[in-house]
C-alpha positions as CSV (number, residue, x, y, z in Angstrom):
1,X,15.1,-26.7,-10.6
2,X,14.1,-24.3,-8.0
3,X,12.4,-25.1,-5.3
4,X,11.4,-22.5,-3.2
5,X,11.0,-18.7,-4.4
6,X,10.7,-15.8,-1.4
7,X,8.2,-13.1,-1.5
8,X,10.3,-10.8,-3.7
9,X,11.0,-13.5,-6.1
10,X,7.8,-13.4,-6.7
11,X,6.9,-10.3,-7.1
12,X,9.5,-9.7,-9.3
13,X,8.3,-12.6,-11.4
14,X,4.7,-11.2,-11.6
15,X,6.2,-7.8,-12.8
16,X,8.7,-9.0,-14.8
17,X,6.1,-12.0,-16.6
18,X,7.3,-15.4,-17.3
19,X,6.0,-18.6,-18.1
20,X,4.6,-19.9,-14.3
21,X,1.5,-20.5,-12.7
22,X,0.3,-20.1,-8.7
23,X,-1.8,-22.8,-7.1
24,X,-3.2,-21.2,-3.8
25,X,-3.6,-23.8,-1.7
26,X,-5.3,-21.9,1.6
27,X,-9.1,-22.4,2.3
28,X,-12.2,-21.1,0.4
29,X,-12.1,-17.8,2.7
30,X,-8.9,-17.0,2.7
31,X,-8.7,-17.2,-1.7
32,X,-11.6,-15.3,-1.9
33,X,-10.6,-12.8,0.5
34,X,-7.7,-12.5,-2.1
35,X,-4.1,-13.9,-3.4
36,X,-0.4,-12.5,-4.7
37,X,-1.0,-10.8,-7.7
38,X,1.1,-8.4,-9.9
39,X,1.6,-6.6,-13.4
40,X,1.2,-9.4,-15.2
41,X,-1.6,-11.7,-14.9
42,X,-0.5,-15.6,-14.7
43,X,-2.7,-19.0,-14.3
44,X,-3.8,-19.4,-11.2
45,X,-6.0,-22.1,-9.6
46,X,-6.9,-23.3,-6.0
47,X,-7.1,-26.5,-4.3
48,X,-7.2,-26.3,-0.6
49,X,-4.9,-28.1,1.4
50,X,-6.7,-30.2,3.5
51,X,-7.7,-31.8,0.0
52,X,-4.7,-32.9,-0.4
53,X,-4.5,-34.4,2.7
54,X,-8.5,-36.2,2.4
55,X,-7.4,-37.7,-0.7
56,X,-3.8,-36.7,-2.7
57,X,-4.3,-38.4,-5.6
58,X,-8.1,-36.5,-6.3
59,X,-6.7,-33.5,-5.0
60,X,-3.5,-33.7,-7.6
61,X,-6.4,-34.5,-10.3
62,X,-7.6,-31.2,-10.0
63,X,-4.5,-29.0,-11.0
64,X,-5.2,-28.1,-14.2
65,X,-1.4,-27.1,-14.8
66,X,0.9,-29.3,-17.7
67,X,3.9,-30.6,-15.4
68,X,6.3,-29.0,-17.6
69,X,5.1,-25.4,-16.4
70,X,7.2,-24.4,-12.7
71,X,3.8,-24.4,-10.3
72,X,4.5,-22.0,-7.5
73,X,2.2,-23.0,-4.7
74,X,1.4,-20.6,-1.6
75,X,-0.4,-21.2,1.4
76,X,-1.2,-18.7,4.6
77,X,2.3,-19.1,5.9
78,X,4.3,-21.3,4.0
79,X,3.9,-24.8,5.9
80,X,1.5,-26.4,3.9
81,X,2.4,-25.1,0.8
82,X,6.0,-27.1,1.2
83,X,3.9,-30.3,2.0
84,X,1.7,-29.6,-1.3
85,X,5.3,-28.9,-3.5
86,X,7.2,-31.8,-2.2
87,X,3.7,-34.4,-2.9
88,X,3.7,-32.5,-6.3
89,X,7.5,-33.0,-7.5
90,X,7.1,-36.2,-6.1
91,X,4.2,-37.0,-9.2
92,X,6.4,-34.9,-12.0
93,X,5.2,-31.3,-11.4
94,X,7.9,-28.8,-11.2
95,X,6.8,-27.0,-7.8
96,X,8.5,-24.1,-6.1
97,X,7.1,-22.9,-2.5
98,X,6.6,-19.6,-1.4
99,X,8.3,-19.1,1.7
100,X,6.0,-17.4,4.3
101,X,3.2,-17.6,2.4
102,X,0.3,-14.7,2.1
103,X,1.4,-13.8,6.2
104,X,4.9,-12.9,4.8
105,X,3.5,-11.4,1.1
106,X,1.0,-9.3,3.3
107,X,3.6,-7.5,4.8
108,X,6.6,-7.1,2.5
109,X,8.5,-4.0,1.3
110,X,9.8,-3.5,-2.6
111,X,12.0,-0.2,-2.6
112,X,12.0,1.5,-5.5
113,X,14.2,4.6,-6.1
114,X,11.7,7.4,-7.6
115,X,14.7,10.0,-8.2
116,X,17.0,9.2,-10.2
117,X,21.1,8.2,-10.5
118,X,23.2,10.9,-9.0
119,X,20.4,12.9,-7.8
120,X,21.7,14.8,-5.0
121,X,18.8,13.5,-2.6
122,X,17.2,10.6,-2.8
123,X,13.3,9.4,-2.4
124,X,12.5,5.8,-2.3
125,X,9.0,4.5,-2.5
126,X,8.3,1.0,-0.6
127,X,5.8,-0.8,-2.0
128,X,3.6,-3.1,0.2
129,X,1.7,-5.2,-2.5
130,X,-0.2,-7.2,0.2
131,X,-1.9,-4.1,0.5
132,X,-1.6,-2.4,-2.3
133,X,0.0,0.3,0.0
134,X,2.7,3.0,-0.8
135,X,5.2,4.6,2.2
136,X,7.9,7.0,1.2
137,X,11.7,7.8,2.6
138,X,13.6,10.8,1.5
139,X,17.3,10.9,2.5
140,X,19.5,14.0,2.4
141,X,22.8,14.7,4.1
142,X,22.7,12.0,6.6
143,X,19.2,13.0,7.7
144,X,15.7,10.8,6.5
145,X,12.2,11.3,7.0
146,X,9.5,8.6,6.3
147,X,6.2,9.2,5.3
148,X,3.1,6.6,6.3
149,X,5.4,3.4,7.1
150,X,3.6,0.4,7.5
151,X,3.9,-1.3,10.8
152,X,7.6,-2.7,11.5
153,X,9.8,-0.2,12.0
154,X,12.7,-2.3,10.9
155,X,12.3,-2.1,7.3
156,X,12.9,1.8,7.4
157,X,15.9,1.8,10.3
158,X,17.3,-1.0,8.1
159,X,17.2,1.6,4.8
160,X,18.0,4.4,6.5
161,X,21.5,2.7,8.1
162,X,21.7,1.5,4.5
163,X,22.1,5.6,3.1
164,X,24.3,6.1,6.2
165,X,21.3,8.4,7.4
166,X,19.0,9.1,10.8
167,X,15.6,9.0,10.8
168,X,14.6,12.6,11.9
169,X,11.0,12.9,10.7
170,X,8.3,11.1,10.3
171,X,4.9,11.6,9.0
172,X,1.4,10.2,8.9
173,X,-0.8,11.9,5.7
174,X,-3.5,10.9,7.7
175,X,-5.5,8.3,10.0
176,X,-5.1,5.2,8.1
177,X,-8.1,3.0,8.3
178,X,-6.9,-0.1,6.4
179,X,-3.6,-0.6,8.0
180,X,-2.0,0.0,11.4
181,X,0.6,2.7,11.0
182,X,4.7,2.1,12.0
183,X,4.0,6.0,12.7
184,X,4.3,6.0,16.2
185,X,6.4,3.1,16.7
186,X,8.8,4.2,14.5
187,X,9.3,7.9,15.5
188,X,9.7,6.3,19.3
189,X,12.3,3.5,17.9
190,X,14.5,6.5,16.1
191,X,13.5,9.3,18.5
192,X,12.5,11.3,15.7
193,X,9.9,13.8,15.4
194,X,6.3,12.0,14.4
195,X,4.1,14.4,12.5
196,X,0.1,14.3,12.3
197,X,-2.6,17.2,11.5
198,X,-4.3,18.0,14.5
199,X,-7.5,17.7,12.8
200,X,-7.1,14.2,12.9
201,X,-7.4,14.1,17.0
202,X,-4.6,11.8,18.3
203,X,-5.1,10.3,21.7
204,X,-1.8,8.2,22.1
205,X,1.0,9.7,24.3
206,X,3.5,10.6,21.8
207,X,4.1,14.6,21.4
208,X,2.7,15.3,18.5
209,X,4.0,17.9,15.7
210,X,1.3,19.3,13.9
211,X,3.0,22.4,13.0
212,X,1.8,23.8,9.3
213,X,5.5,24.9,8.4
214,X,7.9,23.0,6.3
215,X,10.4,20.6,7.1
216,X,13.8,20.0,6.6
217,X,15.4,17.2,5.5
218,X,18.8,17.9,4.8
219,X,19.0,20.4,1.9
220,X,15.6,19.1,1.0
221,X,12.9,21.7,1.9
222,X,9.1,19.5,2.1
223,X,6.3,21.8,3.3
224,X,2.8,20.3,4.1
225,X,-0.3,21.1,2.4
226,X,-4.0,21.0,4.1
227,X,-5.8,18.6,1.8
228,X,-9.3,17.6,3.6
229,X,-11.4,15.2,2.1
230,X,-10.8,12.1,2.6
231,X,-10.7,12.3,6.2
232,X,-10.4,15.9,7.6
233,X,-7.0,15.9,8.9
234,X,-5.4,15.0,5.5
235,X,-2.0,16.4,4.6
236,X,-0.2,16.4,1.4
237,X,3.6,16.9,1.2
238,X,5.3,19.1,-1.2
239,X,9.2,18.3,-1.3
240,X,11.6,20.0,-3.4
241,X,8.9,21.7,-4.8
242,X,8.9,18.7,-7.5
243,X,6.9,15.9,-6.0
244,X,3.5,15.6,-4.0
245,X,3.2,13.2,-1.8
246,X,-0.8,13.1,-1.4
247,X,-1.5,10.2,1.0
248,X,-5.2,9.2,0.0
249,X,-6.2,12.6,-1.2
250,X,-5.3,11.9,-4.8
251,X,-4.7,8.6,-6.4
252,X,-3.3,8.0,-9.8
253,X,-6.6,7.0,-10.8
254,X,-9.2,8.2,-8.6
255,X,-9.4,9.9,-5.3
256,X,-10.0,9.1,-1.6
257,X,-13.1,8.0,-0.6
258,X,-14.5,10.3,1.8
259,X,-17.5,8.4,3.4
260,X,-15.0,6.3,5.7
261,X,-15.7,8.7,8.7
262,X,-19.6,8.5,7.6
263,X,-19.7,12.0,6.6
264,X,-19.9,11.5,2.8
265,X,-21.5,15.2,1.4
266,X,-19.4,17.3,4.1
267,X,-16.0,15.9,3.3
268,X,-16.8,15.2,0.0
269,X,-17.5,19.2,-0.3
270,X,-13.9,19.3,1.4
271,X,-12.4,17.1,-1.0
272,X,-13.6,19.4,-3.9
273,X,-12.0,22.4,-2.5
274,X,-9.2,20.6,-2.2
275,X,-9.0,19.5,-5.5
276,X,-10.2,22.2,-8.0
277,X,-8.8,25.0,-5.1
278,X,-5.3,23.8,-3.1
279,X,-3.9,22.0,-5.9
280,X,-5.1,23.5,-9.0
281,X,-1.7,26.2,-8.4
282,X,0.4,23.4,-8.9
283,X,2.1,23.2,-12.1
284,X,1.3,19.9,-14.6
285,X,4.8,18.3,-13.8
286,X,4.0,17.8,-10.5
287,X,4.6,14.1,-9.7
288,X,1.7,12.9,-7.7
289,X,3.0,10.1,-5.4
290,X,-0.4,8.5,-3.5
291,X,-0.1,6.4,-0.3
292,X,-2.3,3.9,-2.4
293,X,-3.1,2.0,-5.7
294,X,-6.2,0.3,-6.8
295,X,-4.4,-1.8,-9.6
296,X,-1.4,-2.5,-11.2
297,X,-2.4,0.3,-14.4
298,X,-1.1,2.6,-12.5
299,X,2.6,1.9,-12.0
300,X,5.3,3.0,-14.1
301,X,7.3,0.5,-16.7
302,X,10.2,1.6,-14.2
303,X,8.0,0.0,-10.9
304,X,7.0,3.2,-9.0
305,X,3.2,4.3,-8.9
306,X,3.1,7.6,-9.6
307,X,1.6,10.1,-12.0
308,X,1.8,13.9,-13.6
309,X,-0.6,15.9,-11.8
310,X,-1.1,17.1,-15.9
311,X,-1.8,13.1,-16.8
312,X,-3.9,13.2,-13.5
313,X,-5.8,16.6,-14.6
314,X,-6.8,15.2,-17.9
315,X,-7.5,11.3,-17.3
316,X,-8.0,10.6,-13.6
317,X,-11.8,10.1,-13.2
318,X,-12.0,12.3,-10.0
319,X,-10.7,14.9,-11.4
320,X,-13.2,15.1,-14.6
321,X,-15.9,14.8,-12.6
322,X,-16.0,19.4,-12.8
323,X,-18.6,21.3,-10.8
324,X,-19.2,20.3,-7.7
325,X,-22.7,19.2,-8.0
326,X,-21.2,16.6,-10.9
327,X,-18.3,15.5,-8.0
328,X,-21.3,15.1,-5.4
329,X,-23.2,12.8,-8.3
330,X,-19.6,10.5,-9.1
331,X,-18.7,10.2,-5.7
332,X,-22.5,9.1,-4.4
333,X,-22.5,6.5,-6.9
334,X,-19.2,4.9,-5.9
335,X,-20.3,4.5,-2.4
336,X,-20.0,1.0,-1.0
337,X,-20.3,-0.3,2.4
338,X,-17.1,0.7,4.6
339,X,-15.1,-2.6,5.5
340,X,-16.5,-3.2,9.2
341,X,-12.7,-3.4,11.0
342,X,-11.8,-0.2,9.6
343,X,-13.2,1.7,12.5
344,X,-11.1,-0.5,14.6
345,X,-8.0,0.0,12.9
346,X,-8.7,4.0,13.1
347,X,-8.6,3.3,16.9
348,X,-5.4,2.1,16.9
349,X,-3.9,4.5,14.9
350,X,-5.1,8.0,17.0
351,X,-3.8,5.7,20.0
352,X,-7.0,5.0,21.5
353,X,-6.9,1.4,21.5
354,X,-3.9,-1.2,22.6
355,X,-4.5,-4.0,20.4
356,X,-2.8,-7.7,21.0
357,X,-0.2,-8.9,18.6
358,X,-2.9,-11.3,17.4
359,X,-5.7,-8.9,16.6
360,X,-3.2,-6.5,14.8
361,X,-1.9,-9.8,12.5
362,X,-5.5,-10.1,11.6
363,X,-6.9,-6.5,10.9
364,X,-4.0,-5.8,8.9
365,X,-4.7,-7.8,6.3
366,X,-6.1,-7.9,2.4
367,X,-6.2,-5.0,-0.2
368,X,-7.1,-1.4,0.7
369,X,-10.8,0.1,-0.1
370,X,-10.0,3.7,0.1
371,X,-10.5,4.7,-3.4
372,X,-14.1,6.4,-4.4
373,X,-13.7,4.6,-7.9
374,X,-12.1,1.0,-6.9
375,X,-16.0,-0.5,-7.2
376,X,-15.4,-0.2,-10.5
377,X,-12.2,-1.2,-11.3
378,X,-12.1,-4.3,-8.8
């Protein structure tokens, strides 16, 4: 039997399905804040740790999982989710841990190729599930460019070395707001150009490329679209011509919220133009690839999250909303309050603040909120 599964084990078991169950055994603010989840929904309970350490035998009462179904138990960092496993196998249940736990699920990468075998370039999408949160690489003739990496650079060095390629460009759609940005850190660690609309008013000391003109990438030609909304510096990319890489502009199933700055009927307006105006020349085939995902609905059976901009056109619910005044209406009544550390992450990422180690481990944490529709789709 298995006893311990890592972060991509799981994730490939929740996308896959199987017959398995989570106990969560972290503390009543940590579950609710939120847990692992994937494609495919599985049982999932919680009993807090420290319950098992007032009293085991109550606390073991309380799983409501047969024995004979594998119980894969996660805590915040993997410590006393082995404690819970072992006491568990010890009584009959067949219990895996999670290495790492939620600390190590909040920040993991799952590449998945979005062009296909014996394309002559490639583009991978990494998908942070943690967050919900979508960074790109596109690798042609020994040259790579990344699009809104999370945080450690090493994930992206490590593919690029993997494709026998150098980082040359990278790119931030935007100012993220729910997660600090790799941006900076990795354009300094492969001495690479960092890109960032000057709309979006960078403080930090890295020379900053916010030249409107395309970009090469090898023989791949990606040029940068204005698409204000969201926030006013937001930039789409255009590579090859094929695929859109639209940041939070456009989701597969919604669009950006753009209230995060406080300014939700001006950018709003912005978001409109952009919309029905810079992307309505764009044929249907267009793959929109979003820097986000509010659920699991919108990934393809092959693992990337990704839509037509045709598909988008005629089922996204941003983009049915049609005159502006009716835009104005759907995007008013999705409003919700703005998560209170999102201004402080902002800071970080235009380079006015110089956080602690600490304080970036904590504000980078749970789901993003930057969809105009997630309040109603949870």
């Amino acid at each position: 039997m298995e006893m311990i599964w890592s972060v991509e084990r799981l994730y490939a078991a929740l996308n896959e399905g199987g017959a398995f169950a989570i106990l969560d055994v972290r503390n009543e603010d940590e579950f609710a804040a939120g847990t692992v989840a994937g494609r495919h929904e599985v049982p999932m309970a919680h009993v807090p740790y420290f319950d098992f350490i007032d009293d085991a035998d109550a606390a073991l009462a309380r799983i409501p999982f047969p024995k004979e179904l594998p119980v894969v138990v996660v805590c915040a960092k993997g410590g006393s989710s082995e404690f819970v496993a072992d006491l568990m196998r010890e009584t009959g249940w067949q219990a895996i841990n999670m290495v790492g736990g939620v600390a190590r699920w909040a920040d993991a990468l799952v590449p998945v190729s979005v062009t296909p075998a014996g394309h002559p370039w490639t583009l991978v999408q990494f998908n942070r599930p943690g967050k919900a949160a979508l960074s790109y690489m596109i690798v042609s003739d020994g040259e790579a460019m990344v699009v809104d990496p999370a945080r450690d650079p090493e994930p992206y060095l490590a593919a690029a070395a993997a494709h026998d390629a150098r980082i040359t460009h990278v790119m931030d759609t935007h100012v993220h707001a729910d997660y600090v940005s790799g941006g900076v850190a990795l354009a300094r660690s492969a001495g690479a150009t960092y890109h960032l609309s000057g709309a979006c008013g960078y403080e930090g000391d890295l020379a900053v490329s916010g030249h409107p003109g395309p970009i090469r990438v090898g023989r791949v030609k990606a040029i940068k679209l204005a698409t204000p909304g969201h926030t006013p510096g937001s930039t789409s990319l255009h590579v090859d011509g094929h695929w859109l890489l639209t940041g939070d502009t456009l989701f597969v199933a919604s669009v950006g919220r753009p209230d995060l700055g406080g300014e939700v009927d001006p950018w709003a307006r912005e978001l409109y133009a952009t919309l029905s105006g810079v992307l309505a020349d764009l044929p249907d085939d267009t793959v929109v690839l979003p820097a986000h995902y509010a659920s699991y609905a919108e990934m393809r059976p092959d693992g990337v999250v990704a839509g037509t901009l045709g598909a988008l056109r005629r089922d996204n619910e941003g983009m049915q909303a049609g005159d502006l005044p009716a835009f104005l209406a759907f995007i008013r009544a999705n409003m919700r309050p703005s998560p209170e550390h999102y201004a402080t992450i902002r800071c970080i990422n235009l380079g006015a603040l110089e956080p602690t180690e600490d304080q970036v481990l904590q504000l980078d944490q749970g789901k993003n909120q930057c969809a105009a529709s997630m309040a109603r789709k949870g």
